[in-house]
N, C-alpha and C positions, 0 to 999 in steps of 0.2 A: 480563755485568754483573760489574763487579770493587767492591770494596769492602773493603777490609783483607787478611783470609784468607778470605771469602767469592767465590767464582767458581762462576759458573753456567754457563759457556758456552765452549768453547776447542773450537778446532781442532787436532786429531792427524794425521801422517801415518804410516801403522803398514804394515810390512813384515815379513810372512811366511816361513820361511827358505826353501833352493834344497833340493829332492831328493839326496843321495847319487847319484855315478855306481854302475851294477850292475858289476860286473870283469867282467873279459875273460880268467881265469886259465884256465891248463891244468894238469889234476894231475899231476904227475911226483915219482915214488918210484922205487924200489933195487928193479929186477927187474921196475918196472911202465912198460916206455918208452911206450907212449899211454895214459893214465889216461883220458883226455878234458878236457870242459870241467866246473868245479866252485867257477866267479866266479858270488860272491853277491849279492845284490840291497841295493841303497843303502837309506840310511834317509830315512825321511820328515825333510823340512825341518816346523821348529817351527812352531805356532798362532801368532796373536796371539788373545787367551780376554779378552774383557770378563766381570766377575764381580761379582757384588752384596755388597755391605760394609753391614751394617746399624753399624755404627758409625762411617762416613763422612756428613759433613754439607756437605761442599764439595769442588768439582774444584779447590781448592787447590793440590797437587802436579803438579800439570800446567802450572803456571807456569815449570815451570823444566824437563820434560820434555816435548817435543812430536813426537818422533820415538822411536816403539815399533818395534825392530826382532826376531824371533826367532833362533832358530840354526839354521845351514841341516846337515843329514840329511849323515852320515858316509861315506861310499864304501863300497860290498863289497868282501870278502876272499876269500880263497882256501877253500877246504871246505865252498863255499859259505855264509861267514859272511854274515851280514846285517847290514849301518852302523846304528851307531847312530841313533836319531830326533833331529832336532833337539830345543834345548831349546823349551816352549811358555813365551810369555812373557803373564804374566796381568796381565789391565789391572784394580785394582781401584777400581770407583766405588759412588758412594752408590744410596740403592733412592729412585727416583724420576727417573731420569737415563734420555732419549731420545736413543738412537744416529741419528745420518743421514746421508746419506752428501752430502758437501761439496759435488761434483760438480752430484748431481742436488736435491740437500734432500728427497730421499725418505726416509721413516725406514725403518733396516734392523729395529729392535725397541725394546725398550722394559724395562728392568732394574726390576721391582718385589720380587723377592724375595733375598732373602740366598741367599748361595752361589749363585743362579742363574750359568749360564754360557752366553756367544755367543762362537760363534768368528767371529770379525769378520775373518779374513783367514786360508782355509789355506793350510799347509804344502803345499810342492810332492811329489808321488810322488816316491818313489826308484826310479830305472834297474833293472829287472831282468838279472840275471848271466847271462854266455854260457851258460850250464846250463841255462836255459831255451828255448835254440835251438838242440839238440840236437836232429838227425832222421834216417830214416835213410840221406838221402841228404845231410846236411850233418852228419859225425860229430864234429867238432871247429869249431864256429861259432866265429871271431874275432871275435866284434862282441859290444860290450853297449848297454845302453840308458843315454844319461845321464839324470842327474836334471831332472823339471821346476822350473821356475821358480817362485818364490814367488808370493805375489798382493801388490800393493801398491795403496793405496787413502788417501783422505783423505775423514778419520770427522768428525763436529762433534759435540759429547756435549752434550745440552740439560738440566739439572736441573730438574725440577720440585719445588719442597718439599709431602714429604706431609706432613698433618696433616688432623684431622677437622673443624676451621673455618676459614675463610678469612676476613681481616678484611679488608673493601674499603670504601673512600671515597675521597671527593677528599683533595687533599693539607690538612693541618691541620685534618684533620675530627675528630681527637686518640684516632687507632687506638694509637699509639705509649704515650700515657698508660694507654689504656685497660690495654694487656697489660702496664704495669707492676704495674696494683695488684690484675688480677684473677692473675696469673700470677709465678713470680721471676723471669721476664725483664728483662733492664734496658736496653733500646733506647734509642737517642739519642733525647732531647726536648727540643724547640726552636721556638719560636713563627713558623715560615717555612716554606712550602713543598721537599717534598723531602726535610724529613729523613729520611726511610728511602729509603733507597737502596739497604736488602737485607731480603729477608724475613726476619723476627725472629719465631721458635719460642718458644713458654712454654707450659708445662703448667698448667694448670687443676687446682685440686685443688677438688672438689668433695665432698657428705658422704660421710661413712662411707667415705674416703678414694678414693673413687671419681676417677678424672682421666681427660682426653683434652685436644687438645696444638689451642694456636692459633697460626694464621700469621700475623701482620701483613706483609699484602702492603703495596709503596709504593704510595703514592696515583697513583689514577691521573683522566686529564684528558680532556675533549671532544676526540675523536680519536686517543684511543689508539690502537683498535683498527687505527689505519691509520699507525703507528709514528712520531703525532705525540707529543709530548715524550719522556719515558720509554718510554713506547709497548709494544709488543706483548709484550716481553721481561720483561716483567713478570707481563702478564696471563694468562701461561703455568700460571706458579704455585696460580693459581687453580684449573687446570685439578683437580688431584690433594685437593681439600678434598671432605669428603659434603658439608658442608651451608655455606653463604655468610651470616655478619653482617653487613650493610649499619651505617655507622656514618655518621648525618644528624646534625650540631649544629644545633639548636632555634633560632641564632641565622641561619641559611641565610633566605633574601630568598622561599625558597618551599620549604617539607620534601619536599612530594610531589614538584615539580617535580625536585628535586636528586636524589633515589631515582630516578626515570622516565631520568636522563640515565645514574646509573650504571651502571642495566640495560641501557641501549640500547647502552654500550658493551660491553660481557660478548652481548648478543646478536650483533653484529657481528663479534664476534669470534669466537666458536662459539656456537652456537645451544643447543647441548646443556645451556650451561652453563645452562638457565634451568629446567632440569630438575630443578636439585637442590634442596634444603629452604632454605626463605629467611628470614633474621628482620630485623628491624629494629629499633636501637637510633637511642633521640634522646637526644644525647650534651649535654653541657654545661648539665642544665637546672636547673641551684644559680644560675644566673641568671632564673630562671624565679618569680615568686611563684606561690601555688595559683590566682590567677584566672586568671594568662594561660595556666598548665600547664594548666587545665581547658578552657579554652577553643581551645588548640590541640589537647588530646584529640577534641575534635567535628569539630574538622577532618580530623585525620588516621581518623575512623571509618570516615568516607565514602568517603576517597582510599585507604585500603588494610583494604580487606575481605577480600583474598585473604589477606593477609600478614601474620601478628603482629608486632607491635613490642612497644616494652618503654620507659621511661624511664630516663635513668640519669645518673648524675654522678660522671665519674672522682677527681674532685676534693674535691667534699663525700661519696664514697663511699655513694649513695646505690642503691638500685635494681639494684644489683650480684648481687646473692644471687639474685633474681629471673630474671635475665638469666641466670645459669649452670645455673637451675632449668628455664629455657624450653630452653637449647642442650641439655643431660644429654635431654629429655624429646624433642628433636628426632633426637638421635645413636643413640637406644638404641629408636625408636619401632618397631612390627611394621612390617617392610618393605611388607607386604599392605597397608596404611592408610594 
């Protein structure tokens, strides 16, 4: 998914360096005519090192990079010197970013922490020097070992955005508004399906200056899970939230229905996902007078007794305080409970 400087998803083809050849030298000095063998061993060909960057928020620079090669390992010298290593060349990406390998789409690992390090492709050995095949019945070996081969491979780097909420609804369910006024994020808002087209981060400042960071994930549609519209590439992002906001506008043809469709997508998609803490916000209800807001309270008692919900109005700023009182009290609760 591209979207300005935001990139989620690129394909690398990354090359490892070659091994140093080991020499093949014989010592020869003033007075010493058979020294012997004293060819030194090659230097290791360079890593490719994926490494975590907490101050990276996008696979951005890989727009214009797509081929990571390292330096391949120096030759041995004579007194048994040893070749230099190749250079290792470090890939750095954001903490939330799933390596896999092109080929099979199996994932090789998974970058959550800074500084973390994968070597996603090693350096070849370096050739060990005729001074190592030294025996006593072969006193002067002419042979060395050349260096091996690099590894080469094609990686697919998948981001997940972390944060501690994840905002999911269908498209124009007004996820976008919401993280304007609760968060300083300033995401595109526009009354049509699909404006967000990248997950958009905002911190939450909540009392006594307390904050933790929302996602607005893009809306997503019946069938995602199976990479109709937007589809799957999306629903990824999800994966990396504790706890999931469902975001229902009051003016939907059925509240619970529309909840029951979104979950069934996040089920199909991983299962796991239904694991995590759940809340439910009914968005847009400054259209709502007290009879019918009270009267759709009795309906939703029934339909979500598992689930807390919350009322709220991004617009008339209402029910707002409430809502970040319920998530703080969901994010911070004893794990035991």
């Amino acid at each position: 998914m591209k979207d300005g400087n935001f990139i989620d998803y690129v394909k690398l083809h990354v090359s490892s360096g070659k091994g140093g050849k080991g020499s093949m030298h014989l010592h020869r000095e003033k007075y010493i005519a058979k020294g012997g063998p004293d060819g030194g061993d090659g230097g290791r060909g360079g890593h490719v090192i994926i490494r975590g960057n907490k101050d990276l928020w996008t696979l951005y620079e890989f727009s214009f990079k797509r081929h990571i090669k390292a330096g391949h390992g120096e030759n041995g010298g004579k007194q048994r010197s040893t070749g230099a290593d190749g250079e290792d060349i470090y890939v750095d990406v954001p903490l939330g970013t799933v390596i896999r390998d092109t080929d099979t789409n199996e994932t090789i690992d998974e970058v959550t922490d800074s500084e973390q390090e994968i070597i996603i492709a090693k350096g070849g050995m370096g050739g060990r020097g005729n001074w190592h095949f030294k025996s006593s019945t072969n006193q002067t070996p002419r042979y060395a070992q050349p260096g091996i081969e690099g590894q080469e491979r094609d990686i697919t780097l998948e981001l997940k955005v972390l944060a501690d909420v994840g905002l999911v609804g269908f498209p124009n369910a007004g996820k976008s508004t919401l993280l304007s006024v609760i968060t300083a994020a300033k995401p595109k808002i526009a009354n049509y399906e699909f404006t967000t087209l990248k997950p958009n981060l905002g911190i939450v400042k909540h009392r006594d200056y307390q904050t933790f960071v929302v996602a607005d994930i893009p809306g997503i549609i019946e069938g995602a899970a199976e990479g109709k519209g937007l589809g799957y590439r999306f629903l990824r992002h999800i994966e990396r939230n504790s706890t999931l906001l469902f975001l229902v506008p009051c003016d939907a043809e059925d509240v619970a229905k529309q909840y029951e469709i979104l979950l069934d997508e996040l089920r199909r998609y991983n299962p796991e996902l239904l694991d995590k803490d759940r809340l439910i916000a009914i968005s847009k209800t400054d259209m709502l007078d007290e009879e019918l807001k009270a009267e759709l309270n009795e309906q939703l008692k029934e339909a979500f007794k598992e689930v807390p919900y919350v009322f709220i109005s991004s617009v008339a700023q209402t029910g707002l305080q409430e809502l970040k009182d319920k998530l703080w009290e969901i994010l911070n609760k004893d794990p035991e409970h």
